[in-house]
C-alpha positions, 0 to 999 in steps of 0.5 A: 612349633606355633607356640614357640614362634608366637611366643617369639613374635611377641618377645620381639614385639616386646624388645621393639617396644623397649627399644623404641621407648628406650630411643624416644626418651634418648632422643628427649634426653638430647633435645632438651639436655640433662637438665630435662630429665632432673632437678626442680627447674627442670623444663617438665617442671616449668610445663607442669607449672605452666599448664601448658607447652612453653611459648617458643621464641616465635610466640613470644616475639608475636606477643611483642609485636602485638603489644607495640601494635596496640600502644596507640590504642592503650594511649588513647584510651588512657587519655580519657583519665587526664584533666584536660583543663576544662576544654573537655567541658566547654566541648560538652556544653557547646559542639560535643552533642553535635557531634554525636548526634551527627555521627549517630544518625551518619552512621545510621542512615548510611549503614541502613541504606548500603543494607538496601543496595547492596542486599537487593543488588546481591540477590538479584545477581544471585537469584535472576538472570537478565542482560548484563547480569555476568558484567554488574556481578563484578562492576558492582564492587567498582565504587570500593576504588572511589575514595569517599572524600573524591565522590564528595569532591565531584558532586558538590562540584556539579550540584552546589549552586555554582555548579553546571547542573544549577547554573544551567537551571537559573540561565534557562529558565531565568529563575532566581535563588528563591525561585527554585527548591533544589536538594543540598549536597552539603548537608547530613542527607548528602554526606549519607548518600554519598557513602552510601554509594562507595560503601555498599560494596561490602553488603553486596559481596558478603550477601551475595555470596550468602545467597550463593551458598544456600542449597536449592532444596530450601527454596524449593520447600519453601515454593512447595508450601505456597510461598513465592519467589518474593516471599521465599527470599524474605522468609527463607533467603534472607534470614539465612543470609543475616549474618553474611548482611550483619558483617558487611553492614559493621564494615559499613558502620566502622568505614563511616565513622572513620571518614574525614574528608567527605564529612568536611568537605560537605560541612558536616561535623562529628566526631572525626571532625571534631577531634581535627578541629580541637587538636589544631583549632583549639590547641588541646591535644588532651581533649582531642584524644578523649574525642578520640576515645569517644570514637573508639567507644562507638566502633566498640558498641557496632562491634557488640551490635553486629555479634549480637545480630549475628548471634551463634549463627553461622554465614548460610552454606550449601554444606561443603557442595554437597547441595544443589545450589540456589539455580537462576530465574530467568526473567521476562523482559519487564523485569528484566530491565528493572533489575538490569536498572536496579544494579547498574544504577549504584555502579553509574552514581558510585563510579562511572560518573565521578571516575568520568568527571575527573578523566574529563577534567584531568584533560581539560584542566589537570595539575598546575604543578605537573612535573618534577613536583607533581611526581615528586607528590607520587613518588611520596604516595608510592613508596609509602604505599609500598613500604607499607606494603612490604612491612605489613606482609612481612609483619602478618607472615611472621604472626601468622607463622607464630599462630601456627606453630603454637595455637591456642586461644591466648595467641588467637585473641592476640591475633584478634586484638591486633587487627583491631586497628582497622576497626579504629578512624585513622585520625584516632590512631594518628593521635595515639601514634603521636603521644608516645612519639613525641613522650619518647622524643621529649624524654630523649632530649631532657636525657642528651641536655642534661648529660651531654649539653646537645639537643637531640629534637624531635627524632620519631615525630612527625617522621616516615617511620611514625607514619608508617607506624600509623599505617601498620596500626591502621591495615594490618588486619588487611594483611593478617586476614588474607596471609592466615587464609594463605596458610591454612591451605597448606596442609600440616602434613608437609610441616611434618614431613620437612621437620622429619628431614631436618628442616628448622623452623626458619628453613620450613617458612623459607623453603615450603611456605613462602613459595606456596604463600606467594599468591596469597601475598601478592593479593595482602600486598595489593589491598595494603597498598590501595588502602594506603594510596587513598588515606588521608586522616593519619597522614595529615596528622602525622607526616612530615613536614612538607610532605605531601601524597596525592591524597593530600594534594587532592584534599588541598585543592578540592578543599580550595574549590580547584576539582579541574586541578585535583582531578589528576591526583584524584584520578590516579588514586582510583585507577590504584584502587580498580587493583583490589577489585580486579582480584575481587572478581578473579577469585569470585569467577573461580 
């Protein structure tokens, strides 16, 4: 009887097997349809041909998506083959070595000196304890609000020579203009400086969560071969923080070369500069444009820097939590005042100084048009900012979404590709926005003079819609990043567990992925629209007429010499910008 039921046991074990067979392959059949199963087009035929599952109508929507996204870029780099009538080389033999050599030694000098705040900084918050320690951990990140070119506003304001700071010196002393050496804010050092001040935020929070990260036993080995605290950090801690310092300093690097407004103001010229000044000075949008691809060129060199700096390591981890992390020091009081002094003095000149000048003069002064025109000026800067917002997640939730049902490293590199824009000066992507635009428009109008006797203008230039273009070029890294980190906390598994009960591909993004995204998106939307409240270089160039934001009022009156008048407007766009930052320090204290 045993050899009888084991025989029947596996023949039905057998039949199962058949059955199920039997039933995937019905099941095969009535997905894909009778063509599935015969004839040379077959859709087994297609896959084997192409290697591959075949993209779904989700990745190849993506691709298109992606391929606008990067129009501006593609055009601006097809620039560089166009003649540009000799402006090109008059621009080589006079102002052209001036701007590359201002940018480099810009880009240099400010990156170097972020590296020095911001690394000391963080390894001081993260390594000591000492008063005020647990506020200067989150007040650091404070000067991310204050825009460049406001910073630049407020201190040549206060330290040029008709400011309060030299007037002051000349009425007490009696002193003359040659009898007294004071430093010069408007120059190369100054502009360096003053970035520096509002850029190193990006170093400080990447190395100190660097050195969060590494496990006390490396430390304590260190100590245990004789090395000190000082000694320790530079060969232990800080090597292996370097890549976490490498990245923070190539976000230093790219934000330098895309300013405009504090290099201008302060009267220094690079290649920011000079691509504003040969479009609208000189008339040569085809020059401008091979300036602009200049520029691109540089952003790619401190890309390939930063990853050979980097190299195959990997950011510093205390291995998932399963190390002691690196414990406090407590420190005597000596140097706890210097390190108390030593990380509330970048957070003093970088925010609380400027951000106290414009509250002060906002009160004393404040804007001239404050009104009806003055919130109209607002109400420009807020719905931008917040269409751009909504686009912008909306955008990175469908790519993000794309990505995840059909990976690979075709769509990855896509996804690289199209946070490219960030990388990229907003002067750059407002001219490749602008030569399509106005190709199209141009196109559009021959077509309607010649076929129906009207003219259609310009429909896309020099349009919301073309500014908000730009705006989607420029920050969609900034929602793509924060939306895919969103949805790799949901787990696979309630994917599968939705398709298994019927659920479409649309139906699982709208009823289990939205409602779990909902924080992660919230967080994308407010960094998007702090980015945009404070851009300047792309809405100069491609706004419509007579619209203006309050950055662009900003920039107007600073660049008049009326700060008491550009204080409000200025004022406003930093209290948008503390968002980011109160969200920053949330998620640090979790």
């Amino acid at each position: 009887m045993d050899t009888q039921a084991r025989q029947s046991y596996q023949s039905g074990l057998g039949m199962r097997d058949t059955g199920m067979r039997q039933r995937t392959a019905l099941e095969q059949g009535s997905e894909h349809g009778p063509e599935s199963q015969n004839g040379p087009g077959s859709q087994n035929a297609l896959q084997k041909r192409w290697r591959g599952p075949l993209p779904s109508i989700w990745t190849v929507l993506a691709f298109i998506v992606i391929a606008v996204i990067l129009l501006p870029v593609a055009t601006v780099a097809s620039r560089v083959f166009v003649p540009s009538e000799g402006v090109w080389a008059h621009l080589f033999d006079t102002v052209l070595p001036l701007y590359v050599q201002n940018s480099l030694i810009l880009v240099t000098g400010v990156t170097l000196l972020a590296i020095m705040i911001g690394v000391t900084t963080g390894w001081l918050i993260a390594a000591y304890e000492f008063p005020g320690r647990r506020v200067l951990e989150w007040a650091l990140m404070l000067p991310l609000a204050m825009p460049g070119y406001v910073i630049a506003y407020v201190y040549f304001d206060r330290l040029s020579y008709w400011g309060p700071i030299q007037s002051g010196l000349r009425s007490v002393f009696g002193w003359g203009r040659a009898d007294y050496w004071f430093p010069q804010i408007a120059s190369l050092p100054g502009a360096m400086i003053l970035l520096a001040l509002v850029l190193y935020p990006y170093v400080y929070l990447l190395s100190r969560a660097a050195f969060l990260g590494q496990s006390l036993h490396l430390m304590e080995t260190a100590r245990s071969l004789g090395q000190g605290r000082v000694a320790a950090f530079r060969r232990v801690a800080l090597p292996l923080a370097w890549p976490a310092i490498a990245a923070g300093a190539a976000f230093v690097a790219m934000e330098t070369l895309a300013d405009y407004g504090t290099v201008l103001h302060l009267g220094v010229q690079t290649l920011t500069t000079g691509i504003f000044r040969t479009w609208f000075a000189r008339g040569a949008p085809v020059a401008a444009a091979q300036l602009a691809a200049l520029l691109v060129c540089f952003v790619a060199v401190a890309f390939l820097v930063e990853r050979m700096v980097r190299g195959d390591r990997r950011f510093a981890s205390n291995a998932g939590g399963r190390a002691r992390m690196m414990g406090r020091v407590r420190l005597k009081p000596g140097y706890a005042i210097l390190a108390m002094v030593a990380c509330s003095l970048p957070v003093v000149l970088g925010f609380v100084f400027p951000a106290a000048e414009l509250l002060r003069l906002s009160l004393i002064a404040g804007d001239p048009l404050w009104g009806a025109r003055f919130f109209a000026f607002a109400q420009n800067s807020l719905v931008m900012a917040g269409g751009a917002a909504i686009l912008l997640v909306c955008i990175a939730v469908f790519l993000s979404y794309a990505q995840r049902l059909q990976g690979g490293p075709v769509i990855d590199s896509a996804m690289q590709a199209a946070s490219f824009g960030y990388a990229i000066p907003g002067a750059v992507i407002a001219i490749g926005v602008l030569i399509p635009l106005a190709t199209f428009d141009n196109a559009l109008d021959a077509f309607m003079r010649a076929r129906f006797g009207i003219s259609t203008g310009l429909l896309l230039t020099g349009s919301i819609a073309a500014l908000m273009f730009a705006y989607t070029v420029r920050y969609l890294a900034v929602a793509l990043k924060t939306v895919q980190a969103s949805f790799t906390r949901v787990p696979r598994s309630m994917d599968e567990a939705a398709r298994n009960l019927g659920a479409g591909s649309v139906r699982v993004l709208w009823r289990v992925h939205l409602p779990l995204l909902r924080p992660g998106l919230l967080t994308a939307a407010i960094f998007v629209f702090a980015d945009v409240m404070k851009e300047l270089p792309a809405t100069l160039i491609v706004r419509p007429f007579n619209f203006d934001t309050l950055a662009i009022r900003t920039f107007r009156l600073a660049s008049d010499g009326r700060l008491e008048e550009a204080a409000t407007s200025a004022l406003l766009i930093v209290a948008v910008g503390i968002l980011p930052v109160i969200i920053l320090s949330r998620a640090m204290n979790r």
